[in-house]
C-alpha positions in Angstrom: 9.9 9.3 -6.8 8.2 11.7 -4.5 10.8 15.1 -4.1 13.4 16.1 -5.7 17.0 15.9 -4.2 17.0 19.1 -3.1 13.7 18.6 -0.6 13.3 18.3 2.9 11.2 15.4 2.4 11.6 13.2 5.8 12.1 9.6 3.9 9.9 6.6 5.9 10.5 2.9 5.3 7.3 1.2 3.6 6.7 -2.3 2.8 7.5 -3.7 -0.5 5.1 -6.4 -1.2 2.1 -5.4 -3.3 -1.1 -3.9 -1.5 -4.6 -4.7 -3.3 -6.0 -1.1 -3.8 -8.8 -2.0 -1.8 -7.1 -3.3 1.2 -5.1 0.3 1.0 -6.3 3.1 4.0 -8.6 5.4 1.2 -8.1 8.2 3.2 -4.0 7.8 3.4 -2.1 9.4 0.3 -1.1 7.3 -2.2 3.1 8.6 -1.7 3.0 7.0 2.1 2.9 3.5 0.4 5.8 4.3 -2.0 9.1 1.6 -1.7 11.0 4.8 -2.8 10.5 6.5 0.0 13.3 4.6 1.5 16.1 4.6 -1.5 17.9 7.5 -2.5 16.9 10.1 -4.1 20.0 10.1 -6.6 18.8 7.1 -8.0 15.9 8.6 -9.3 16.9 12.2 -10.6 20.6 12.9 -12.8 23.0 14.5 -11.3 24.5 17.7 -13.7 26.6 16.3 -16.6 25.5 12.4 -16.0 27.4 10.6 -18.7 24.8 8.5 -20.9 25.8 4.8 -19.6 25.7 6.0 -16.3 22.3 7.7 -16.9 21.0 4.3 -18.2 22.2 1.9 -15.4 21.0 4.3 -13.0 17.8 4.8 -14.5 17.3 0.6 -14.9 17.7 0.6 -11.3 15.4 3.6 -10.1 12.8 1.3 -12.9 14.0 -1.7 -11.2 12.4 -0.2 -7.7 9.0 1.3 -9.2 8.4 -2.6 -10.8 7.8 -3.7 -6.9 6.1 -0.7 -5.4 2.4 -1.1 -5.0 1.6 2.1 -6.0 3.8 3.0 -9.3 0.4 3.3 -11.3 -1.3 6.2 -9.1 2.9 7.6 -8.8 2.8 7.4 -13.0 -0.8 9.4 -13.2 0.9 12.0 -10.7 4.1 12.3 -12.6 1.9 12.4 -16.1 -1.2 15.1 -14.5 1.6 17.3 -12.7 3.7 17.1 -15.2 6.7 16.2 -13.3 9.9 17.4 -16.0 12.6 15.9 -14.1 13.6 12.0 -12.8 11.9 8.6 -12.9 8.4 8.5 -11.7 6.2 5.3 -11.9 8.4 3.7 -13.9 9.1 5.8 -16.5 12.0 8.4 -17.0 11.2 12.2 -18.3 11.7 11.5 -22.2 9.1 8.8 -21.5 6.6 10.5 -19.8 6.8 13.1 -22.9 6.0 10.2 -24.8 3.0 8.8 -23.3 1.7 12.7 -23.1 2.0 13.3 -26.5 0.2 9.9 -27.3 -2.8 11.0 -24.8 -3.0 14.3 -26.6 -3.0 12.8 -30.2 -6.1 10.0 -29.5 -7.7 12.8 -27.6 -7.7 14.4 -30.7 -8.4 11.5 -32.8 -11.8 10.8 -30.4 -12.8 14.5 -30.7 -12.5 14.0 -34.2 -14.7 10.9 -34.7 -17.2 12.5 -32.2 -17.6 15.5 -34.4 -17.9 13.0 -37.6 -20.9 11.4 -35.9 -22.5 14.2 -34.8 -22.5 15.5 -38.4 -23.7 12.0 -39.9 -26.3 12.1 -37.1 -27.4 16.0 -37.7 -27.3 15.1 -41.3 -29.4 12.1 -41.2 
């Protein structure tokens, strides 16, 4: 999703088939091609005091919406390079996007790690 609830984002309807990235306008933002544009914002961010159950269904459907958008991946980057702390963006909910950070940041690590290793086998050799 693009804004939260509380913007005064002017919603637009877009297309929902699939666009090619490289029959896409370069020089339009990636947000104008987003199929949530048109749904409600509710459906992507919780309202205070959600119950669980109704936090899950609502979520499956705001996941439901990003599966058919032709831009969810460049929508996931934003949400992941932001970092956006609140609703479902690209496909993935907060406690998600948390994960997959925390996995970039551990083989970032990890390839920092070998590279030093091989720079001392090289130095040494």
């Amino acid at each position: 999703m693009l804004q939260p609830p509380h913007s005064s984002l002017q919603v637009a309807a877009v297309p929902a088939q699939r666009v090619p990235v490289r029959d896409r306008d370069q020089d339009a933002p990636w947000h104008t091609e987003a199929v949530c544009r048109r749904d409600e914002a509710g459906l992507f961010f919780a309202p205070s005091k959600e119950p669980t159950a109704a936090r899950l269904s609502r979520e499956e459907a705001a996941k439901r919406v990003c599966a058919r958008c032709p831009v969810m991946v460049e929508c996931r980057e934003h949400a992941l390079l932001q970092p956006e702390p609140y609703g479902v963006w690209g496909g993935l909910t907060a406690a998600e996007r948390r994960v997959v950070l925390a996995r970039r940041r551990r083989r970032e690590m990890e390839l920092k790690k070998a590279a030093r290793a091989t720079n001392q086998i090289a130095q040494a050799g």
